[in-house]
C-alpha positions as CSV (number, residue, x, y, z in Angstrom):
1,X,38.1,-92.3,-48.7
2,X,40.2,-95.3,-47.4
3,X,43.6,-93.8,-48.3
4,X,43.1,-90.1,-47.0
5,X,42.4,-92.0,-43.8
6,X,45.4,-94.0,-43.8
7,X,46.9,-90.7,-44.4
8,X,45.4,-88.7,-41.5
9,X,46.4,-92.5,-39.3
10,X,49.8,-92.0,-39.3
11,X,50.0,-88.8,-37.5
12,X,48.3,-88.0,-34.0
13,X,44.4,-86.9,-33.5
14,X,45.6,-83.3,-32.5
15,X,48.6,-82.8,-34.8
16,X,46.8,-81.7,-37.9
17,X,44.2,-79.2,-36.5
18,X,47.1,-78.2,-35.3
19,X,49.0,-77.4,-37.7
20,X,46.8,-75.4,-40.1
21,X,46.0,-73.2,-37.5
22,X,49.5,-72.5,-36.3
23,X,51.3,-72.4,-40.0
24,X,49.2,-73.6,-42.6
25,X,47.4,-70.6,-42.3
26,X,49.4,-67.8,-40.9
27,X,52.6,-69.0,-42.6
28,X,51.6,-70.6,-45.9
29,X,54.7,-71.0,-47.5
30,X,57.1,-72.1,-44.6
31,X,54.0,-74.6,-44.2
32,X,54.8,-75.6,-47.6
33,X,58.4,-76.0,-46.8
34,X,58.1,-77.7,-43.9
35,X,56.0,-80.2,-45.4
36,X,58.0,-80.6,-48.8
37,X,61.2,-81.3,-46.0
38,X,59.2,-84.0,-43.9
39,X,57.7,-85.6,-46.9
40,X,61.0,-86.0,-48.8
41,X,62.5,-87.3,-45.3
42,X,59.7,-89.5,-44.0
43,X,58.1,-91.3,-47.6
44,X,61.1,-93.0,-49.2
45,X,59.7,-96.1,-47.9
46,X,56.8,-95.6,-50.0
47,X,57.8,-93.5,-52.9
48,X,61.3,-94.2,-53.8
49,X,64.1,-91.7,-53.4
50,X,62.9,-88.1,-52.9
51,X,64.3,-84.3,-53.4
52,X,63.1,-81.4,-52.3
53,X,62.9,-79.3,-55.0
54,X,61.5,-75.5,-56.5
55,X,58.1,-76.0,-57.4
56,X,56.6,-75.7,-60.7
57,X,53.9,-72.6,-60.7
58,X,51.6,-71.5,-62.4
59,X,50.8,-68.4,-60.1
60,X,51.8,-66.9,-57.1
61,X,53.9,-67.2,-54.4
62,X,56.7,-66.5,-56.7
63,X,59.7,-67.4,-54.1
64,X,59.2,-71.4,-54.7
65,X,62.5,-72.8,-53.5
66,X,61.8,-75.5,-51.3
67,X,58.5,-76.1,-52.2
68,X,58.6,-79.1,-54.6
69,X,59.5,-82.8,-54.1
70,X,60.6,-84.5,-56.7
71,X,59.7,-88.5,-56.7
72,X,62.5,-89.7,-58.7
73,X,60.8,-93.1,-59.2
74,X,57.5,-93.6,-57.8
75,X,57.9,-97.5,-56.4
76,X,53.8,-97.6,-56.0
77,X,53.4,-96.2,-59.6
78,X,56.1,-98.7,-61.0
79,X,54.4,-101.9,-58.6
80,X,51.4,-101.3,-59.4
81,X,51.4,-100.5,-62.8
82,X,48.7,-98.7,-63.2
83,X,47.5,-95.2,-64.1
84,X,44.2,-95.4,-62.3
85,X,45.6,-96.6,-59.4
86,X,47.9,-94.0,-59.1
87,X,44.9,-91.3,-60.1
88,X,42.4,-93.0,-57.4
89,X,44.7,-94.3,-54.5
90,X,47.5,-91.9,-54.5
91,X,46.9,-88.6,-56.2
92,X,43.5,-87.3,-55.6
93,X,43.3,-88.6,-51.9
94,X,46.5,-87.3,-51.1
95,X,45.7,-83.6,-52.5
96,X,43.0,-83.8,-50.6
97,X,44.4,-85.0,-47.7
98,X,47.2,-81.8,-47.5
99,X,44.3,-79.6,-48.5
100,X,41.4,-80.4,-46.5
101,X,43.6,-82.0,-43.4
102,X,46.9,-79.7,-43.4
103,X,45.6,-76.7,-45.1
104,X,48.2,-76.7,-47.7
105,X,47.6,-76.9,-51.5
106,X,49.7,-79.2,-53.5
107,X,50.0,-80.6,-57.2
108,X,51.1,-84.0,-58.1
109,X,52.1,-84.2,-61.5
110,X,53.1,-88.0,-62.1
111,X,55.4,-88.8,-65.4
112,X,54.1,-92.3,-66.6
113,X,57.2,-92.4,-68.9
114,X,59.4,-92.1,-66.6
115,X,57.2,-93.0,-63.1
116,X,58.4,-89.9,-61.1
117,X,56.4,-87.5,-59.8
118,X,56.5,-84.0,-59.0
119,X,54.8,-82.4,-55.6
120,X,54.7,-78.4,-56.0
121,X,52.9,-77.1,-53.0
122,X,51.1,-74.1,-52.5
123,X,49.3,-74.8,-55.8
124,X,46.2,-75.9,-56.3
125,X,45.1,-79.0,-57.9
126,X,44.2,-78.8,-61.7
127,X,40.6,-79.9,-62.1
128,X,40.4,-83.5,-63.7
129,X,39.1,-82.4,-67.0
130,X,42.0,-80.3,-67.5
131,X,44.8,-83.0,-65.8
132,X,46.9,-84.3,-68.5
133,X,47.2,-87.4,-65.7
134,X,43.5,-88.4,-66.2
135,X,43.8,-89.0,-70.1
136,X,46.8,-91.7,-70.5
137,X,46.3,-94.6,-72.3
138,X,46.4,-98.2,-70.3
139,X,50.1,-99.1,-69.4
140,X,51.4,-102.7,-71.2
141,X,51.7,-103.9,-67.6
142,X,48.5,-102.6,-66.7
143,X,47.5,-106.1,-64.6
144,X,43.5,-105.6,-65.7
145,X,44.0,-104.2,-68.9
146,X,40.7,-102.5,-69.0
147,X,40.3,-99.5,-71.8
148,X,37.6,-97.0,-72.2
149,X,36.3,-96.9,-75.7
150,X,38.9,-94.2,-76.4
151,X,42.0,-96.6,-75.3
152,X,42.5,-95.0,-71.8
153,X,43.1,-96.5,-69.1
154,X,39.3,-96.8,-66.9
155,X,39.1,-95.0,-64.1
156,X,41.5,-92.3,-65.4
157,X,39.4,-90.3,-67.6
158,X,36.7,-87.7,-67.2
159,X,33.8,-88.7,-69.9
């Protein structure tokens, strides 16, 4: 996928092996604090202004301070102004990318009302059929305006 490997770009060949041997799996949750920390430091430029935050769980580990990032307002949700774009280009590659290249879990929970978005590592990813971010209807400023025959956005849902 084109943006997990403009994820796994930006850091160096060796760094992410790396990593999930020496914390992600050893130390899973200073793992997920250290990558809550760099990610609120490091992807303003993208994002928008970030916080790290307690995460939202559903589950174990129950100590989550410092495991959540808050997006306050998501500049590529708000540019774009799109829910699938935000589904297909930033959410499901970049689970994937902290879970299958860091070895960390995380959940993004994007707020279309209000275009932040919530990271809470150490949790995994809801399946698409039970995401509430995969069955919004097509923003107003959606630039292709495309709708499913139920009014969703395309590309968002799971039918």
């Amino acid at each position: 996928d084109g943006s997990q490997r403009i994820l796994r770009s930006l850091f160096p060949q060796w760094l992410l092996p790396a990593f999930r041997a020496m914390f992600a799996r050893p130390l899973p949750k200073l793992s997920g604090r250290m990558i809550a920390f760099v990610t609120a430091q490091t992807c303003e430029w993208l994002m928008g202004q970030c916080t790290v935050t307690s995460a939202n769980v559903t589950g174990p580990p129950t100590d989550v301070d410092g495991l959540g990032v808050r997006v306050e307002r998501c500049r590529y949700l708000e540019e774009t102004g799109c829910a699938s774009v935000c589904i297909n280009c930033c959410k499901e590659p970049t689970q994937r990318f902290f879970k299958e290249d860091m070895g960390v879990d995380v959940r993004m929970t994007p707020n279309y009302d209000d275009f932040s978005c919530q990271f809470d590592f150490l949790q995994a990813p809801l399946d698409p059929s039970e995401d509430p971010a995969f069955n919004v209807a097509c923003f107003a400023q959606c630039p292709s305006q495309k709708r499913s025959s139920k009014g969703n956005c395309e590309g968002t849902t799971t039918d």
